[in-house]
N, C-alpha and C positions, 0 to 999 in steps of 0.2 A: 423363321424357324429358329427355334433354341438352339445355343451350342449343343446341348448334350444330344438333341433329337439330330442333328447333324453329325455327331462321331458317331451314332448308332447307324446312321444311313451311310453314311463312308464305311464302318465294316460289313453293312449288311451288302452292302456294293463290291466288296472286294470279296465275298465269299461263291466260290464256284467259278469266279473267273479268271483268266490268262493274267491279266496286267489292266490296270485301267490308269490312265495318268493324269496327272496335275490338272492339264486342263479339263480333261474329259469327267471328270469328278468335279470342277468349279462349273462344267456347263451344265451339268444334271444337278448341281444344289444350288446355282444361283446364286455362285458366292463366287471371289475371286483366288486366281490361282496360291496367290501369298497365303491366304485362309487356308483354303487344301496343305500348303506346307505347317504351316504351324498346327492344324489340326493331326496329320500324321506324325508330326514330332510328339505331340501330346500323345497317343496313340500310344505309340513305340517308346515312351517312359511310362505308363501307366501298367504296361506289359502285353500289349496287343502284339501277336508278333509280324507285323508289316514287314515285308521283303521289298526291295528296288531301290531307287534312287531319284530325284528331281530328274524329268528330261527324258527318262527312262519309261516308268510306269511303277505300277504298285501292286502289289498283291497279297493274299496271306496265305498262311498253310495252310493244305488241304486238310489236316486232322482239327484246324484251331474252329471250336466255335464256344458261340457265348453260352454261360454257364445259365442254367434256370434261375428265375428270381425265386430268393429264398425269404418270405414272407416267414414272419414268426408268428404262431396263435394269436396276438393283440393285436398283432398288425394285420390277418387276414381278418378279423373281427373288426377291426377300426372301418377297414374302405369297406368290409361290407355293410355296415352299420349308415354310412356316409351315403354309401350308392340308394341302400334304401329309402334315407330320409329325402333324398334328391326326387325320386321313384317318387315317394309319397306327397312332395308338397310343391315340386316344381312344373312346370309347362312340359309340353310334351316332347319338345327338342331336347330338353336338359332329360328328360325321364329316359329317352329312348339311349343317350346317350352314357346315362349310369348303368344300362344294363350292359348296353358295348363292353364300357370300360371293366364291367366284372368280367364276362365272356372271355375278355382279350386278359385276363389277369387271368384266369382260369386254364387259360390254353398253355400259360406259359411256366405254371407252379408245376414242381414238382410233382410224381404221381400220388406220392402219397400224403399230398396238402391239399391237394382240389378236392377232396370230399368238406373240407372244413369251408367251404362258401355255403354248401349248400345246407350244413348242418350250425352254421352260426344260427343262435336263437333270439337274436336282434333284431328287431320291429321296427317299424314306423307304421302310426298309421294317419291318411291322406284324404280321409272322408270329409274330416272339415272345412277341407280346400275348397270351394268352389269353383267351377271351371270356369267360369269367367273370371275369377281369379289369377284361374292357370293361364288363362289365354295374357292379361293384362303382364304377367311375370314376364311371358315373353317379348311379347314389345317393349315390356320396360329393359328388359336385357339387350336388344336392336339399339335402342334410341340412345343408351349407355351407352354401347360400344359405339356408335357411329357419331354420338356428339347432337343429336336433333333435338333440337327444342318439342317439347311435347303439350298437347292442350286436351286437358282435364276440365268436365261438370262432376264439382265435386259435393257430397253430401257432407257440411259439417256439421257437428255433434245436435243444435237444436234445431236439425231439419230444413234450413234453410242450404239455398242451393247458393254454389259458387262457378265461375267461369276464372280458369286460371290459365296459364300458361306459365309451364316450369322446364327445368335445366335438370333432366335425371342427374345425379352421382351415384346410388347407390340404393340396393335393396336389403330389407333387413327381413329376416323371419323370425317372430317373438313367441314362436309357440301354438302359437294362437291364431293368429294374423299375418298376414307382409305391410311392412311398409316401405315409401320411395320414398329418400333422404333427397332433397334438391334446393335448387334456386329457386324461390316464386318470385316471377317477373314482376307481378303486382304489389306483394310485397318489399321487394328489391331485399329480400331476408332469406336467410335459410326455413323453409318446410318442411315436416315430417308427414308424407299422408299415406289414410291405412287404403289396401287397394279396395279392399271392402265397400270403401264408401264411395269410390268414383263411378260416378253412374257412367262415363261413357270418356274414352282416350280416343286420341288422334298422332300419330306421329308428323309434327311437318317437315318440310324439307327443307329449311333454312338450318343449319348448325350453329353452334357457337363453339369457341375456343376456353379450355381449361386453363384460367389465367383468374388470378385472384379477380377477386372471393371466392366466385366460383370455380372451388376445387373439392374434391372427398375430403384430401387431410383437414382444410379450412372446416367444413361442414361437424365432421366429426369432433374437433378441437370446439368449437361453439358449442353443440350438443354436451358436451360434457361439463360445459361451463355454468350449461344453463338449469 
């Protein structure tokens, strides 16, 4: 958990109730008790008004709560702009979850700024996607996050087919197309491939470690070079 998603759960934890204390706030976030004190010290200079003491318990006042996020016109047009192109060209995990994130921005804007989500006039649109595509984005987001080596038949440019097996880093969206930025094991080189052309992905279950070469930064630093 992020620090800031943790001092949001520590006031959201101290609102409405009696006292909750140091440890009983480090067993519900799964952090230790020290953390809970430097976190409510932070807190209480930032201007949170916490009540108690170590040992004691903690709480806040009953009138204190958090103030609405105050998005401005670019900035409610920015994430709506963002969520749509998400909507439009991503997998269905990442789509379902751009809508969340507007929902949950909406519930929480001022009254008189949630009409502007729904009256931004920013587009994307997602037709060009293919849904096997979309499906491929997603495993390649898994295989990313989890470190799996991945095995791709892949179509290059004059029709001939290849058998690879590569190291995801990272996916690009050029407008047009996606591609996965990686290691090809065959090559022992960095790879650009568009998802278009992989006729068929596998994630295995062996991983590898991000340890030079194969790193993003490395990948990207090469690509630029090249």
């Amino acid at each position: 958990m992020r620090r800031a998603d943790r001092l949001f759960q520590i006031v959201s934890l101290l609102r409405g109730r009696r006292s909750l204390t140091a440890a009983q706030l480090a067993e519900r976030l799964e952090v230790s008790e020290r953390t809970i004190y430097r976190d409510i010290a932070d807190l209480s200079l930032s201007g949170v008004p916490v009540q108690g003491e170590a040992g004691v318990g903690y709480r806040l006042d009953k009138g204190f709560d958090l103030p609405p996020l105050m998005f401005d016109l670019h900035e409610i047009q920015a994430l709506v702009l963002g969520a749509r192109m998400v909507e439009a060209w991503s997998d269905d995990a990442l789509r379902a979850a751009a809508k969340s994130a507007l929902d949950k921005i909406a519930a929480v804007l001022p009254a008189e700024r949630r009409g502007s989500i729904e009256q931004t006039a920013l587009f994307s649109l997602g037709f060009h996607v293919p849904d096997r595509v979309r499906e491929q984005v997603g495993l390649l987001r898994g295989a990313i996050a989890q470190r799996r080596r991945v095995s791709i038949d892949y179509a290059v440019p004059d029709g001939a087919r290849s058998a690879r097996v590569i190291r995801a880093l990272g996916l690009y969206f050029w407008g047009g197309s996606w591609t996965v930025g990686a290691w090809c094991e065959l090559r022992q080189d960095y790879r650009s491939f568009r998802l278009d052309r992989i006729e068929s992905l596998s994630l295995l279950d062996d991983t590898f470690e991000l340890a030079s070469p194969v790193t993003l930064e490395e990948f990207v630093a090469a690509m630029r070079e090249r």
